[in-house]
Structure formats: C-alpha cells, structure tokens
N, CA, C and O atoms as a GROMACS GRO file, in nm:
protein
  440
    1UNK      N    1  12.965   1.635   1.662
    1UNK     CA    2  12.901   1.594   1.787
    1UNK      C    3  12.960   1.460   1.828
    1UNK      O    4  12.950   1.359   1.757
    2UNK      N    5  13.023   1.462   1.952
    2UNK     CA    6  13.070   1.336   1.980
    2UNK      C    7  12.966   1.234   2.001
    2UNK      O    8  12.849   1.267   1.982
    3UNK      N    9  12.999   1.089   2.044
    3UNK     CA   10  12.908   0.968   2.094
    3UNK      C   11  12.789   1.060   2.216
    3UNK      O   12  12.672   1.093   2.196
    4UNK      N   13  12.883   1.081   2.350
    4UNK     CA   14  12.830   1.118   2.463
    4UNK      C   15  12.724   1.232   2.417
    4UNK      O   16  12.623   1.233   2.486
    5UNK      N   17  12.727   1.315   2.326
    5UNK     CA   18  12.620   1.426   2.319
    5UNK      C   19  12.503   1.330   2.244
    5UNK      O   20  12.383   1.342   2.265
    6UNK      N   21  12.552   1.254   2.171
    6UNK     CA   22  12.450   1.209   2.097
    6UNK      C   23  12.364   1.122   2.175
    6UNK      O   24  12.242   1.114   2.164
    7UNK      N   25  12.443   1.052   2.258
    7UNK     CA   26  12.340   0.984   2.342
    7UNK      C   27  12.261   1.091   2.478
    7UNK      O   28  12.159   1.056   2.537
    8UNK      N   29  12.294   1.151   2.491
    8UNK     CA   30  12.221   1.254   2.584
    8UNK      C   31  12.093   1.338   2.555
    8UNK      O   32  11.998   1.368   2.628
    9UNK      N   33  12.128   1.373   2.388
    9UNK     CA   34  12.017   1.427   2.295
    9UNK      C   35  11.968   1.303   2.246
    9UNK      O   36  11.962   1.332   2.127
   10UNK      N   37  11.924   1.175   2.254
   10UNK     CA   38  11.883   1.060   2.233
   10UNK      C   39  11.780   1.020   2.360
   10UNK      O   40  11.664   0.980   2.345
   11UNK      N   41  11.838   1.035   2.466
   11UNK     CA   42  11.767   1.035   2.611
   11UNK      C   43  11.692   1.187   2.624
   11UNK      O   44  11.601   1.204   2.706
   12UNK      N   45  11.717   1.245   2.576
   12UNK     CA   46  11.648   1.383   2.612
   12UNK      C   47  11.506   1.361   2.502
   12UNK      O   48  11.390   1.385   2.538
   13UNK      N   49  11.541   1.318   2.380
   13UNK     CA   50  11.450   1.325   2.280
   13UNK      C   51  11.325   1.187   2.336
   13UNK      O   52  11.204   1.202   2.320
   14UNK      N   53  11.385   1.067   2.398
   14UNK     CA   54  11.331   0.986   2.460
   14UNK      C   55  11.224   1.035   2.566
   14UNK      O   56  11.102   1.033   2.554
   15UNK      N   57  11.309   1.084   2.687
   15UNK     CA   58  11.198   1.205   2.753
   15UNK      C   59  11.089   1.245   2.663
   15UNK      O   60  10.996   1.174   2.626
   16UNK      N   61  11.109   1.355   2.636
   16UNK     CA   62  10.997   1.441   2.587
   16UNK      C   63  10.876   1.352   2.511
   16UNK      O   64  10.763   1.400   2.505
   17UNK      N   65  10.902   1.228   2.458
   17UNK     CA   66  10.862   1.134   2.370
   17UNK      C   67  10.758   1.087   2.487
   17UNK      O   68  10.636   1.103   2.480
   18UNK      N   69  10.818   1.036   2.580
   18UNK     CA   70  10.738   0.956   2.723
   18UNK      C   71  10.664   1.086   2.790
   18UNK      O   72  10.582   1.058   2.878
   19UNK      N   73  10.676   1.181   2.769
   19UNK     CA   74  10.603   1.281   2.877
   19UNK      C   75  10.497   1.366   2.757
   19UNK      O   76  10.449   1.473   2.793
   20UNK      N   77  10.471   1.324   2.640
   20UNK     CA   78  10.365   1.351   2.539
   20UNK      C   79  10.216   1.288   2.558
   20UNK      O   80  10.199   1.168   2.580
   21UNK      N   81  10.132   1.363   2.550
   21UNK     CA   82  10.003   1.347   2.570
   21UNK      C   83   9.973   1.216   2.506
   21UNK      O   84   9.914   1.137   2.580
   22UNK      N   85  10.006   1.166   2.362
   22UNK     CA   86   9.976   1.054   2.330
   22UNK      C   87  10.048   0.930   2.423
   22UNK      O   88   9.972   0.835   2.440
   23UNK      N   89  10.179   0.914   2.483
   23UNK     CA   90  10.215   0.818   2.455
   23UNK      C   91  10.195   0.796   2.592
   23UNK      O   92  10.218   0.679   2.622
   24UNK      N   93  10.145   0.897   2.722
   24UNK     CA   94  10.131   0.927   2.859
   24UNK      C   95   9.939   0.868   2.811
   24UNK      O   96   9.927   0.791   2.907
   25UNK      N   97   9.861   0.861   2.768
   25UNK     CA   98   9.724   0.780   2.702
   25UNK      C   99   9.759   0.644   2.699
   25UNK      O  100   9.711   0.557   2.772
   26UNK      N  101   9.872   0.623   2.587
   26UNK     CA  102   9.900   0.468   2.538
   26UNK      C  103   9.940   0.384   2.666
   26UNK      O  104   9.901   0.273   2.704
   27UNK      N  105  10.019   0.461   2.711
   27UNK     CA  106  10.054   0.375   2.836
   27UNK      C  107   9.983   0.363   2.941
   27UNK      O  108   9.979   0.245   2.976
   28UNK      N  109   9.905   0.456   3.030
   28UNK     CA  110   9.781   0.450   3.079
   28UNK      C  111   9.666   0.315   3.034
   28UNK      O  112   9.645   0.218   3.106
   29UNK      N  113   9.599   0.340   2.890
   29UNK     CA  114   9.511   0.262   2.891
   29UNK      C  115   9.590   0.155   2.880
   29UNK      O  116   9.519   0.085   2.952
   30UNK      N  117   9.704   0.062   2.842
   30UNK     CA  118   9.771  -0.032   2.831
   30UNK      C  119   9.783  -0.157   2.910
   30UNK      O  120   9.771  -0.278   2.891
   31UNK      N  121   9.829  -0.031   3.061
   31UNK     CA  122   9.828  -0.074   3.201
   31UNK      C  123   9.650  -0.128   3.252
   31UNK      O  124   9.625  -0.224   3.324
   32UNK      N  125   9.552  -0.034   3.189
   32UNK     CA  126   9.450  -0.088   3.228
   32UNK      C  127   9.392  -0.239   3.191
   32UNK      O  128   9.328  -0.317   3.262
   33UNK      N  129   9.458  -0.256   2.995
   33UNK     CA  130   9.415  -0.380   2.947
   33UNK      C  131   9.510  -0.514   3.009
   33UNK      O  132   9.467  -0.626   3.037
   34UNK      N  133   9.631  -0.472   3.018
   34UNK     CA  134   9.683  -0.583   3.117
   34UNK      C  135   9.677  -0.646   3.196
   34UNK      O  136   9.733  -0.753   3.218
   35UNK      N  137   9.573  -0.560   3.281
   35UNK     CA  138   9.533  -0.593   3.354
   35UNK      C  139   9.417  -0.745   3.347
   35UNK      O  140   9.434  -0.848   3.412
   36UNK      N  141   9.318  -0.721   3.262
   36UNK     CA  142   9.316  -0.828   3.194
   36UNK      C  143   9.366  -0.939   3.116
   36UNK      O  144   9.375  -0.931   2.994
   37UNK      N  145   9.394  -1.028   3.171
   37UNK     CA  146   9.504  -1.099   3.079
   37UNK      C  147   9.464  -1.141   2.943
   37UNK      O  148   9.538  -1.110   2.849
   38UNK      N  149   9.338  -1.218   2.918
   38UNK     CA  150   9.254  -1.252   2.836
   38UNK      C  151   9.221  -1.171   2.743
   38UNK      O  152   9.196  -1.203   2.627
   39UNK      N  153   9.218  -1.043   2.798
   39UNK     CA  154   9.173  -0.918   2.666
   39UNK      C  155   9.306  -0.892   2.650
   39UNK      O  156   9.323  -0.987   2.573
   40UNK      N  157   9.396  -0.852   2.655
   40UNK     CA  158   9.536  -0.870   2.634
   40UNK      C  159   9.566  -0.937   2.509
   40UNK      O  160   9.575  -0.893   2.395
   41UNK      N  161   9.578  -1.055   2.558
   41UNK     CA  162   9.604  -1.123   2.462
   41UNK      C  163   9.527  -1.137   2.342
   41UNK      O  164   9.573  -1.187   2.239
   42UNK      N  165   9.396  -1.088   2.356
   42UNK     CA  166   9.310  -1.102   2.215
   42UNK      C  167   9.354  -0.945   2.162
   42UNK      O  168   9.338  -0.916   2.043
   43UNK      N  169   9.398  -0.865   2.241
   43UNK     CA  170   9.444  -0.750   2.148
   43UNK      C  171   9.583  -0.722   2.082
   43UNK      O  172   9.620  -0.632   2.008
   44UNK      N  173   9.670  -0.872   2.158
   44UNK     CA  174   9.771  -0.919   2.103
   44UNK      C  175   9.813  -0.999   1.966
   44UNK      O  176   9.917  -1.008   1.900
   45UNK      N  177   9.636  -1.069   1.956
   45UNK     CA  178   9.631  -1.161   1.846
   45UNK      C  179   9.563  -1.040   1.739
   45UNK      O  180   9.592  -1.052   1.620
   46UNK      N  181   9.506  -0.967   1.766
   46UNK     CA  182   9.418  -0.869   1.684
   46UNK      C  183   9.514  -0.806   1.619
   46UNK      O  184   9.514  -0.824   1.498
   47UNK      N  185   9.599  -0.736   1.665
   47UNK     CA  186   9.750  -0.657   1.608
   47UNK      C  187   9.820  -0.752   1.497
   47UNK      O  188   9.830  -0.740   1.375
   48UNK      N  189   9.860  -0.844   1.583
   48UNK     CA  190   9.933  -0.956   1.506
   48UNK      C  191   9.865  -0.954   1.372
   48UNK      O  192   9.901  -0.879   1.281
   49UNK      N  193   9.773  -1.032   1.366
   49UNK     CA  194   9.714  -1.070   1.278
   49UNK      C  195   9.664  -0.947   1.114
   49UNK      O  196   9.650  -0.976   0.995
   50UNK      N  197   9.651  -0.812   1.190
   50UNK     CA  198   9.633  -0.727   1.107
   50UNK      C  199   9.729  -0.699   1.061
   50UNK      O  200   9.737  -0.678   0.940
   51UNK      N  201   9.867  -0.687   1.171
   51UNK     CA  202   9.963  -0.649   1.053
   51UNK      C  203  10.026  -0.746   0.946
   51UNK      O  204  10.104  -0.734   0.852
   52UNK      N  205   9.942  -0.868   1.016
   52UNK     CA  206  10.021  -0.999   0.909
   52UNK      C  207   9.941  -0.969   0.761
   52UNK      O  208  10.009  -0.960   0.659
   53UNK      N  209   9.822  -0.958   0.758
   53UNK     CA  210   9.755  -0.922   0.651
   53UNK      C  211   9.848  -0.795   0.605
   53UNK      O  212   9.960  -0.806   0.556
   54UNK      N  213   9.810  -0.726   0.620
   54UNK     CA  214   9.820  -0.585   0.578
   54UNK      C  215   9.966  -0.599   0.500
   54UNK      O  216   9.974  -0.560   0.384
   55UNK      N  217  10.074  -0.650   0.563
   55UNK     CA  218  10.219  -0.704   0.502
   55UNK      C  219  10.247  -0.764   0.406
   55UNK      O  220  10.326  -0.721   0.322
   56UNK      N  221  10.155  -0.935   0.393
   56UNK     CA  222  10.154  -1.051   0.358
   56UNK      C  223  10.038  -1.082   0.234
   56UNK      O  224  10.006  -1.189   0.183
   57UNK      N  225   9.988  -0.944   0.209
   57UNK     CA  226   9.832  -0.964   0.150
   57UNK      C  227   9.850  -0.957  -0.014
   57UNK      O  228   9.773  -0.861  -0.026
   58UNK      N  229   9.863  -0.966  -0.060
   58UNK     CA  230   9.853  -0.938  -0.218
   58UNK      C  231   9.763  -0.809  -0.258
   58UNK      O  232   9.658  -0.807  -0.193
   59UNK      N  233   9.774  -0.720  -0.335
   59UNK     CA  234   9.640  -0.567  -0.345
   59UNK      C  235   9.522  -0.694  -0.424
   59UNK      O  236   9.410  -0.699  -0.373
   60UNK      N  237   9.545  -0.765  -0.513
   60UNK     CA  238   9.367  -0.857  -0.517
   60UNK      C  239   9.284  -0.866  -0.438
   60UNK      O  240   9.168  -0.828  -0.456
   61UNK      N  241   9.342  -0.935  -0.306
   61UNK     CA  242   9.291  -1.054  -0.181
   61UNK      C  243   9.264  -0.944  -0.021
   61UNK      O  244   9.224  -0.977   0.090
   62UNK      N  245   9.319  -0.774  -0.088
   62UNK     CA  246   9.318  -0.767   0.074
   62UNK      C  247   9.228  -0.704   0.087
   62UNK      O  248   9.214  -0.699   0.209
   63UNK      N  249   9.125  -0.630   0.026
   63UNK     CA  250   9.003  -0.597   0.026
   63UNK      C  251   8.895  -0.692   0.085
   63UNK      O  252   8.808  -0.657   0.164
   64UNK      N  253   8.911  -0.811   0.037
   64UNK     CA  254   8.836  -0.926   0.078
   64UNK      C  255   8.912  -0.950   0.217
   64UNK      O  256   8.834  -0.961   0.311
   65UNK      N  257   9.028  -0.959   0.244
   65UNK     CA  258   9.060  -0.990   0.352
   65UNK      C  259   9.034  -0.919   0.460
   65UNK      O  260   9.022  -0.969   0.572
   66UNK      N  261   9.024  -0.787   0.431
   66UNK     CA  262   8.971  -0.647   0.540
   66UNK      C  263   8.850  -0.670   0.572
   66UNK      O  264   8.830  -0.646   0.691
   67UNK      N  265   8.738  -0.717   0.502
   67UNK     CA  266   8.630  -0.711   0.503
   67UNK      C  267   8.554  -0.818   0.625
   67UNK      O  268   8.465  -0.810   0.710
   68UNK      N  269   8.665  -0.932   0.566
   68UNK     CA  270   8.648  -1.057   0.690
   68UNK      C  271   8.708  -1.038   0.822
   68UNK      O  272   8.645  -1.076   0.921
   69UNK      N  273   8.838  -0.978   0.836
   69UNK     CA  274   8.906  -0.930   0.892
   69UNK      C  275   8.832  -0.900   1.003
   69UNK      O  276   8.808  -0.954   1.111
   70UNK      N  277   8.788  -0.752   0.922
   70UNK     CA  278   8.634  -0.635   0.997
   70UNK      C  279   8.534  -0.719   1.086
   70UNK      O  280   8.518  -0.700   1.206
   71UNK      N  281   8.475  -0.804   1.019
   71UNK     CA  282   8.343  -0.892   1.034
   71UNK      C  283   8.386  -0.968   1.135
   71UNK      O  284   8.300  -0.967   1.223
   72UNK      N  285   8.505  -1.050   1.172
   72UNK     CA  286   8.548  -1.141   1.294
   72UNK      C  287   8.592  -1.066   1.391
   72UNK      O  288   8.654  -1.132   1.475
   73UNK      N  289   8.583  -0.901   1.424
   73UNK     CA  290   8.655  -0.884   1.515
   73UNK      C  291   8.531  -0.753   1.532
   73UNK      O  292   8.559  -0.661   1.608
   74UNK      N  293   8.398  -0.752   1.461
   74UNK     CA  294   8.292  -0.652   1.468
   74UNK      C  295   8.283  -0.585   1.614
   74UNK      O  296   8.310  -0.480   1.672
   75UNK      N  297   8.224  -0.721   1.634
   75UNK     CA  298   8.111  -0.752   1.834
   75UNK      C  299   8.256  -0.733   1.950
   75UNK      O  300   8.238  -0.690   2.064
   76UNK      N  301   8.388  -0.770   1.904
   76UNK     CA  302   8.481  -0.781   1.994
   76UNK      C  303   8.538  -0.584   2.013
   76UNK      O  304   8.600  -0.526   2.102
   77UNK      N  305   8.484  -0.543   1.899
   77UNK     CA  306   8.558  -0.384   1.922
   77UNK      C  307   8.460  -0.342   1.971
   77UNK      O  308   8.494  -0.241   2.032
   78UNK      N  309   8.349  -0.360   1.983
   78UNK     CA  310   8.241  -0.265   2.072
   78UNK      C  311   8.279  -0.264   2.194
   78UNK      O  312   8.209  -0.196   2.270
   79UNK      N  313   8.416  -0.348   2.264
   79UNK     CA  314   8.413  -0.309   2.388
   79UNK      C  315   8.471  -0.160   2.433
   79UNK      O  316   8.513  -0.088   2.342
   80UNK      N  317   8.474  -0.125   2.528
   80UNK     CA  318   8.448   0.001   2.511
   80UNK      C  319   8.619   0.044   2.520
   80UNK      O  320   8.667   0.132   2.448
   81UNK      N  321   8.713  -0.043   2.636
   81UNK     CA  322   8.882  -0.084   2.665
   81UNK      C  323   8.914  -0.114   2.544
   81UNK      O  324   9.023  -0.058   2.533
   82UNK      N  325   8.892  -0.163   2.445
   82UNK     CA  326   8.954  -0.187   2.310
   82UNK      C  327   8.922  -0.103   2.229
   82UNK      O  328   9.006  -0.106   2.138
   83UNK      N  329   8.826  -0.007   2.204
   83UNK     CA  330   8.826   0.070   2.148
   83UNK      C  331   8.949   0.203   2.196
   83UNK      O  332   9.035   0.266   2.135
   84UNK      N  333   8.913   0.200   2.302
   84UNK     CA  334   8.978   0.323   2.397
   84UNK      C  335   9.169   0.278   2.359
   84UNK      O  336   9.249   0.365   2.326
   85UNK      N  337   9.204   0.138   2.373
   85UNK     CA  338   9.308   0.132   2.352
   85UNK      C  339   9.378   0.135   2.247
   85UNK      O  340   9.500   0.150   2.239
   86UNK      N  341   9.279   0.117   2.137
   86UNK     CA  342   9.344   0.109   1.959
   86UNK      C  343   9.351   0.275   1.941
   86UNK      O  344   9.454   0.328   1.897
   87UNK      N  345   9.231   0.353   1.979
   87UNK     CA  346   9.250   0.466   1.926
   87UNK      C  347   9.389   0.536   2.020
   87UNK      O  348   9.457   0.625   1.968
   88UNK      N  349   9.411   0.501   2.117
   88UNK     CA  350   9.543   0.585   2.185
   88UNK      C  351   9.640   0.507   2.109
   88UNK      O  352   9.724   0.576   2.051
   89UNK      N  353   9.653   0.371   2.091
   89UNK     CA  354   9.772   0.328   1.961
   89UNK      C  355   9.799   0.395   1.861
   89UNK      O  356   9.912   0.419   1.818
   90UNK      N  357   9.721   0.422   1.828
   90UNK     CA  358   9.699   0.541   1.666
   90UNK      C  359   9.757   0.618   1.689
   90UNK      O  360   9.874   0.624   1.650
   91UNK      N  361   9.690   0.724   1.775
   91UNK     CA  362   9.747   0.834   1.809
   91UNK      C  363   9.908   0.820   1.821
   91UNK      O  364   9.977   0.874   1.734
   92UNK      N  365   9.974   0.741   1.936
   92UNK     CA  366  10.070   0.742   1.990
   92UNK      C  367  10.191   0.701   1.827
   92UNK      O  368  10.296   0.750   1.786
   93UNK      N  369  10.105   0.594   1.781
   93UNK     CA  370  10.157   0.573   1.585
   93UNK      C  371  10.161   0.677   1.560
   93UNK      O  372  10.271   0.722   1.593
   94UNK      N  373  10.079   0.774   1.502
   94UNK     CA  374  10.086   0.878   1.440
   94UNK      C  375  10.215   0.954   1.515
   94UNK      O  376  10.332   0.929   1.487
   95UNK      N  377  10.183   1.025   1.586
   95UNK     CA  378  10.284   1.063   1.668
   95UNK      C  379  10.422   1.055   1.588
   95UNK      O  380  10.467   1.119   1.493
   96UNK      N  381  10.451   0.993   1.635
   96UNK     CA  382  10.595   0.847   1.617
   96UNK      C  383  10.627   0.871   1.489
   96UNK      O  384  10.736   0.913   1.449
   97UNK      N  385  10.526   0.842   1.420
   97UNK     CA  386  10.546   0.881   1.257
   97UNK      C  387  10.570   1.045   1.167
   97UNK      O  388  10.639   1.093   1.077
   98UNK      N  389  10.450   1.087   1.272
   98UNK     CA  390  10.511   1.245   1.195
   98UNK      C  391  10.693   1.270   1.274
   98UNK      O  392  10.793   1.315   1.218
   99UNK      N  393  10.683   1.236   1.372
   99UNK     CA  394  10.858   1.289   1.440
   99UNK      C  395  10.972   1.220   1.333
   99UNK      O  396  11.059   1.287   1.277
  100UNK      N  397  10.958   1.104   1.319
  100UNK     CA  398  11.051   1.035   1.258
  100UNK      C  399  11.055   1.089   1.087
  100UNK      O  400  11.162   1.086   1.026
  101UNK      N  401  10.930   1.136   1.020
  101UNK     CA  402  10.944   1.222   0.926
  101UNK      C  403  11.012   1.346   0.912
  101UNK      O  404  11.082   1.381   0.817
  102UNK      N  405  10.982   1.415   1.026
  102UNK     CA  406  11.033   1.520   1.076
  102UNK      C  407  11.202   1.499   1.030
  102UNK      O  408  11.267   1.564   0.949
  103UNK      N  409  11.239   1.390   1.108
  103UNK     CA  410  11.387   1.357   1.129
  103UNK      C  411  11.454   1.324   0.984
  103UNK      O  412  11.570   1.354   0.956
  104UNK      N  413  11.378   1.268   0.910
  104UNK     CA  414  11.416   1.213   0.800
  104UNK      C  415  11.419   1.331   0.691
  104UNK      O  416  11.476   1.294   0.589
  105UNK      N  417  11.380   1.440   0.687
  105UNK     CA  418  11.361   1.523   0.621
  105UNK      C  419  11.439   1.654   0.660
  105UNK      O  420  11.419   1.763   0.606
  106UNK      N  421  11.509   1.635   0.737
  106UNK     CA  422  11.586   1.719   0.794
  106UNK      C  423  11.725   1.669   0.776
  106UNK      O  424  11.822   1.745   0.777
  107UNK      N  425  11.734   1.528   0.760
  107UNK     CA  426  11.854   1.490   0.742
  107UNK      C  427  11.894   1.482   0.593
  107UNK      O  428  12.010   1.482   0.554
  108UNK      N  429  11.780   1.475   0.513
  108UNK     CA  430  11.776   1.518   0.327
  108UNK      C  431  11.852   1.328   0.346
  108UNK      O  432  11.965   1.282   0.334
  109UNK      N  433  11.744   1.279   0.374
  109UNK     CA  434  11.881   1.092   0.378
  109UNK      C  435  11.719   1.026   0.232
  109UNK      O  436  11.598   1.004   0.240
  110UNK      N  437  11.790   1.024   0.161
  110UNK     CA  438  11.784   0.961   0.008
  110UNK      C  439  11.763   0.776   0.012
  110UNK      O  440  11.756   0.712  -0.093
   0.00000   0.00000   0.00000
C-alpha cells in the first residue's frame, strides 16, 4: 500500500470516527459546556487533575486519594452538564479504545 492509500484510508477511518454516535454526543455536549467558560474550565481542571493522580499515584496512596478526590468534586458533579459531559467522554474513550484494540490485534504488533 503506498503513502497516498494510506492516507486516504486514514481520512476515511477519521470520517466514520466523527460521524459515530459517541463522538457526534462528545462533541455536541462539549460545544454546550464551552459555552460556559467557567464550567469549562473546572472540567478542565477536573480531568487534569484525575489523570494526574491516577498516573502519578503510588497503588498505597491512591485509594485515599480517590476517595478525597470523590469528596471535592461530590456537589460539583450533581450538575446535571457535567454529568452529561463525562459520561459522553467515556463513551467516546471507550469507543477509541475498543477500535485501537481492534487495530492492535490485527496487526499481531508485540
């Protein structure tokens, strides 16, 4: 397969990726939280911050750290836009993740 096919089946695979129920959600509610700038950004610091734990955590400390984690960000997920937007993240993650398994397992890459 030359360069040019590969990038065509790269843009094609891109398509289908953008026109999927999850990621046509993610982007939707996205556009809605942006709209807010302020919630934005606290769902900017919320991300951040979880994946810094989750990375950075030691298996001792991150149980305790989830827990606090949980507890500082309780009252802030009841909104109803942040809920709505983490769970289409997921989804659109998941997604993302089973395809790229898909790919990786097809290519037998060690």
């Amino acid at each position: 397969m030359q360069k040019s096919d590969m990038e065509k089946a790269t843009s094609k695979y891109i398509a289908a990726l953008q026109k999927s129920d999850e990621y046509c959600k993610y982007a939707e509610i996205k556009a809605k939280v942006q709209e807010e700038a302020s919630l934005w950004q606290q769902l900017c610091d919320y991300r951040r911050r979880r994946y810094e734990f989750q990375n950075l955590t030691s298996t001792e400390e991150l149980f305790d750290r989830v827990d606090a984690f949980e507890r500082d960000y309780r009252e802030w997920k009841k909104n109803p836009l942040v809920t709505e937007f983490l769970d289409a993240e997921l989804a659109f993650c998941r997604m993302m993740q089973e395809a790229n398994m898909q790919i990786m397992d097809a290519m037998d890459f060690e």
